[in-house]
C-alpha positions in Angstrom: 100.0 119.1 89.5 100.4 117.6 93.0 98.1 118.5 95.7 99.6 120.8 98.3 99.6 119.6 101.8 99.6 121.2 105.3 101.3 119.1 108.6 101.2 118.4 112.3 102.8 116.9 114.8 101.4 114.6 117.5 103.2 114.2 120.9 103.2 111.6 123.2 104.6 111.8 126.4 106.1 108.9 128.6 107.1 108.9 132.2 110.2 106.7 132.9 109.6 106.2 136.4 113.4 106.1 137.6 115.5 106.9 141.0 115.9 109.3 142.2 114.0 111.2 139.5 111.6 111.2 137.4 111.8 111.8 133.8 109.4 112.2 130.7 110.3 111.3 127.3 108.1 113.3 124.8 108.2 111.6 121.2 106.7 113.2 118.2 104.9 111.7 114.6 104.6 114.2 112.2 101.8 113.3 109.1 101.1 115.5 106.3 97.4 115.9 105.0 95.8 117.4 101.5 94.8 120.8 102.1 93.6 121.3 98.1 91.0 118.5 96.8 93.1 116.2 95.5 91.6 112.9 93.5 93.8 109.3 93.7 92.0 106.2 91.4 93.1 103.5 94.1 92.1 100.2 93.2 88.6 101.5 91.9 87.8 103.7 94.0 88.2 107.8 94.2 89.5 109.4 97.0 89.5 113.1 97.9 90.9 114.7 100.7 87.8 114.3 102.9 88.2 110.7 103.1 91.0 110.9 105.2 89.3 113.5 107.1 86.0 112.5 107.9 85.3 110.7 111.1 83.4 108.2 111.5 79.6 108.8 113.0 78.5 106.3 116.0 75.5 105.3 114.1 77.7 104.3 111.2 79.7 102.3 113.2 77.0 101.0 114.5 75.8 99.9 111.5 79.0 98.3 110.2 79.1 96.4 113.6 75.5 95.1 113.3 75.3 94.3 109.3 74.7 91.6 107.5 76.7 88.9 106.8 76.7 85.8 104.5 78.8 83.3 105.8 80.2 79.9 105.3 77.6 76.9 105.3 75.2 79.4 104.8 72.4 79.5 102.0 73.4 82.3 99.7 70.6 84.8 99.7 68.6 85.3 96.0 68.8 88.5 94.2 68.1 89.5 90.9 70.0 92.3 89.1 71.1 93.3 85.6 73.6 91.5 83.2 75.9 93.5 80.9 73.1 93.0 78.5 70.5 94.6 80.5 68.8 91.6 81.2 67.2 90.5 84.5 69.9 87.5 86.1 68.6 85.9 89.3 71.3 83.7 91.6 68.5 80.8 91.7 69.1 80.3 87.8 72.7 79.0 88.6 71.2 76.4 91.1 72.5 72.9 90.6 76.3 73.6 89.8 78.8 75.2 91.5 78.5 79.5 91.4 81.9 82.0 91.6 80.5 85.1 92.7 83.0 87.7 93.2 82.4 91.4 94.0 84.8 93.6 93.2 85.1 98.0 92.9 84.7 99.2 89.8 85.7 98.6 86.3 88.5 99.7 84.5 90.5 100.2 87.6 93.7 98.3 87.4 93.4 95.7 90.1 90.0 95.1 89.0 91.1 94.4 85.0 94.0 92.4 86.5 91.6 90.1 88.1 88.8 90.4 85.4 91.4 89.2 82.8 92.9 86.4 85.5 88.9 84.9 85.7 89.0 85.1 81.5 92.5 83.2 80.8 91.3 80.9 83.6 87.9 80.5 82.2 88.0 76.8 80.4 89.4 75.9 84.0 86.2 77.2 86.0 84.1 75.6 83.0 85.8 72.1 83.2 85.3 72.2 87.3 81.3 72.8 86.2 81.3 76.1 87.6 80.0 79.7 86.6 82.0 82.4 87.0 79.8 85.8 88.1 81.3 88.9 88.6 79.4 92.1 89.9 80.3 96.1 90.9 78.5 99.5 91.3 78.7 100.0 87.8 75.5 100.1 85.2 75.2 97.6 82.9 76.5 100.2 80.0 79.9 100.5 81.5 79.9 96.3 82.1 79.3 95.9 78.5 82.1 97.8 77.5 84.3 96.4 79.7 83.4 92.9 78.7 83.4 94.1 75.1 87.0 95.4 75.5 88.6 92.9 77.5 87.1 90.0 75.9 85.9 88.5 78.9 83.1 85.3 78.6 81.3 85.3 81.7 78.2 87.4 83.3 78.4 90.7 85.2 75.7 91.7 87.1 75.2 95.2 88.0 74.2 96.2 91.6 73.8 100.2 91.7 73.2 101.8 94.5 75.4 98.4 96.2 72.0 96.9 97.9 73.6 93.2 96.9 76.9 94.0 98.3 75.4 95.5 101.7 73.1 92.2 102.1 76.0 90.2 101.3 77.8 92.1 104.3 80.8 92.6 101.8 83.6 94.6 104.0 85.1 97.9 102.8 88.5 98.6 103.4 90.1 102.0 104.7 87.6 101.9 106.5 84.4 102.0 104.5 85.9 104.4 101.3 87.0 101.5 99.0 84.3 99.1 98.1 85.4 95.6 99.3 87.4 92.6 96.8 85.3 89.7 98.1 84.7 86.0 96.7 82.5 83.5 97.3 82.3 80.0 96.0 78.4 78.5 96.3 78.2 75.0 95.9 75.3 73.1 93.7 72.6 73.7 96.5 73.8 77.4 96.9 75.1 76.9 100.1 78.4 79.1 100.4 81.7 76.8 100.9 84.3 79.4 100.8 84.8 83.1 101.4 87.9 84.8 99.9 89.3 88.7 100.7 92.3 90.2 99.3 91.8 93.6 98.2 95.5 94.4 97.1 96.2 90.8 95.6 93.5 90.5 93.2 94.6 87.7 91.1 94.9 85.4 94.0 91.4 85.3 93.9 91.4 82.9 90.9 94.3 80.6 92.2 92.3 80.4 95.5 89.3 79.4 93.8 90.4 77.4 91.5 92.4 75.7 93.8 89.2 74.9 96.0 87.1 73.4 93.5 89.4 71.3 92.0 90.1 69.7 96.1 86.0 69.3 96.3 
């Protein structure tokens, strides 16, 4: 059942300065907002009324100002987290061939089993390039195996709960901050990052764009 929603009206005045008179022109933007909790799955990642509500604080504005960042030409920073499996995967095992590490929201979500399944059918095409295709979420490793299991797909995905990799990496959020960030990186051999690719609403762009960067290098 749809969400009932409340509205307002903003006004914004403007003085014409004209002669002899002068004149003000008021001009008015109405917007409706939930009043009832209301839940939308948008590209991974729930949304209730609040977040279009809640401002946001100095200090975590701050914060997004100041984070970290990994950049281009920069070492990729280590980390070790879980693969589907369970098992322990650090970055530094993937040293001495090229390394597709793309973040992405959640599983299941459609954009984010569009551009699972775009990785898979493109798969032989990362392999033949030399490179390893690693993809990693918020999720637990239960929910990555089933995903993998269901969608058939052949690479690694890591799982970083609690999204410690994803803040080091300085991934951006979009709407500001309530949808987990669609981010890409290609590594080079030495793990030095050579290209940074975002398109949140676009998400199987991320495999032309990478393929179509290894293949140039």
């Amino acid at each position: 059942m749809a969400a009932s929603s409340s509205s307002f009206t903003l006004c914004n005045h403007t003085t014409l300065h004209t002669l002899p008179q002068r004149k003000t022109l008021v001009t008015k933007t109405h917007f409706s907002v939930p009043t009832k909790s209301s839940e939308s799955n948008f590209f991974g990642s729930r949304l209730t009324h609040s977040s279009y509500l809640s401002p946001v604080s100095s200090s975590s504005l701050k914060s997004l100002i100041f984070a970290k960042q990994v950049n281009k030409g920069q070492a990729a920073p280590d980390f070790t987290l879980k693969d589907q499996n369970g098992k322990p995967v650090s970055l530094k095992k993937y040293k001495g061939k090229p390394v597709v590490l793309y973040f992405y929201p959640a599983d299941e979500s459609p954009g984010c089993t569009k551009q699972a399944c775009a990785f898979r059918d493109s798969y032989e095409k990362f392999k033949k390039a030399g490179a390893e295709v690693i993809g990693i979420s918020g999720d637990d490793s239960a929910s990555h195996k089933a995903f993998a299991s269901k969608y058939k797909l052949p690479y690694t995905l890591l799982s970083d709960e609690g999204n410690k990799v994803r803040k080091d990496w300085g991934v951006p959020g979009d709407l500001f901050g309530a949808l987990p960030g669609r981010q890409t990186y290609v590594l080079d051999k030495n793990g030095v990052v050579q290209l940074i690719y975002n398109n949140q609403f676009q998400p199987e762009k991320h495999i032309d764009e990478t393929l179509k960067f290894l293949k140039a290098a």
